[in-house]
N, C-alpha and C positions, 0 to 999 in steps of 0.2 A: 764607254765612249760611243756617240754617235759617227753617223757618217756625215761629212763637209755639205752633202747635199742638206741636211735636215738641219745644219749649223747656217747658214746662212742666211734665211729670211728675219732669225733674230740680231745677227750684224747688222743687214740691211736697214730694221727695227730703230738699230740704237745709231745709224749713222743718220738717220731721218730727225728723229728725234734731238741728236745734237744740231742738227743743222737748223730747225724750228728753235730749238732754246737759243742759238748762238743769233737768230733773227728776231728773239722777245716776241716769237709765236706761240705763246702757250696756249691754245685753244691746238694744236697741231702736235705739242704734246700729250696736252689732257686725252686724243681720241690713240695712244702709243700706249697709252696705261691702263693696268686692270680698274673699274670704279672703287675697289676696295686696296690698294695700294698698297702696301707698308714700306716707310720710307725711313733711313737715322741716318740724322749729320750730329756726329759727334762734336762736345766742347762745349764750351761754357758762355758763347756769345748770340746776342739774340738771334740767329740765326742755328745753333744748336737744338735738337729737336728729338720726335718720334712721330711719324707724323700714320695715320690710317686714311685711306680714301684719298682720291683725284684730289678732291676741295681741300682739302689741310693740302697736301704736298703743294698744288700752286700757289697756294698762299703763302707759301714759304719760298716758292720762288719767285714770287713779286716783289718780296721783301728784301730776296739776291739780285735783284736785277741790276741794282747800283745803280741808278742813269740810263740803262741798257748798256753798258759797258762789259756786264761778264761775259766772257767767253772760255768754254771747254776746248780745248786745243786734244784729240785723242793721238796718241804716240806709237802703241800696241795694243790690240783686243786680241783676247783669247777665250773661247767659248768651247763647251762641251755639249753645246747643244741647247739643255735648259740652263745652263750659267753664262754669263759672260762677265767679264774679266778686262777693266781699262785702264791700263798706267798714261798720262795725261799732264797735262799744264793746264791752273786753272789762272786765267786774267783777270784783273777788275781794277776800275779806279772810283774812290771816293774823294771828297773834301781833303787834300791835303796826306791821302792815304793811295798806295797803291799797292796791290797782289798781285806776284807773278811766282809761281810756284808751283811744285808737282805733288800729283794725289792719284787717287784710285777709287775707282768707283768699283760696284758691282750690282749685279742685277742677277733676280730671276726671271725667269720667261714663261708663260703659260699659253699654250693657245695663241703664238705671235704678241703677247702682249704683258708689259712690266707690269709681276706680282710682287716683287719687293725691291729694296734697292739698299745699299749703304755708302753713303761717298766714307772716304775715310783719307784723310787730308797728312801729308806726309810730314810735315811741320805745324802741328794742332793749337803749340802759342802761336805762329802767325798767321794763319786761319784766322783764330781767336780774334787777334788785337787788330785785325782789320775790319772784320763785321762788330766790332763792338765800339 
């Protein structure tokens, strides 16, 4: 375990970051992530993935954008320093479709900056049958 001193510029990180994706700023994420990335959104919907690099992962979040409708709601973050750890509500509205539901992301941090990531979504059919 770290100390809270060397955990927090990677909270800071990931509160920044949320608040850029929740404004459909991805240029403000892209400069939060390592250029080599690794990203996985589990399940079976086009937005199900593995993604490597900045350019794949925002091109899969152009494609969650929905409207500019999603939003990451974070609930608890718990970090050791190089992990952190987000239980969360994610929102979104489509055509006749709407997401409101809880999930969990996770990151690792290198150098201030996301080397990997996994959402992993708590209810993975209704993930699913909303981005599909």
């Amino acid at each position: 375990m770290t100390d809270a001193s060397a955990e927090r510029p990677n909270v800071t990180a990931y509160k920044r970051m949320t608040a850029a994706f929740n404004n459909n700023d991805l240029s403000a994420v892209e400069a939060l992530v390592h250029p080599e990335m690794v990203y996985s959104i589990p399940g079976n919907s086009p937005l199900a993935c593995n993604t490597r690099g900045v350019t794949e992962h925002v091109s899969v979040l152009r494609r969650a954008l929905s409207a500019g409708t999603l939003r990451l709601e974070p609930r608890a973050v718990a970090t050791d320093g190089e992990f952190l750890f987000v239980w969360g509500r994610v929102t979104a509205l489509r055509p006749g479709k709407a997401l409101d539901c809880e999930h969990c992301v996770m990151y690792k941090f290198s150098e201030g900056k996301v080397v990997e990531g996994r959402t992993i979504p708590l209810d993975l059919n209704r993930f699913d049958e909303f981005w599909s």
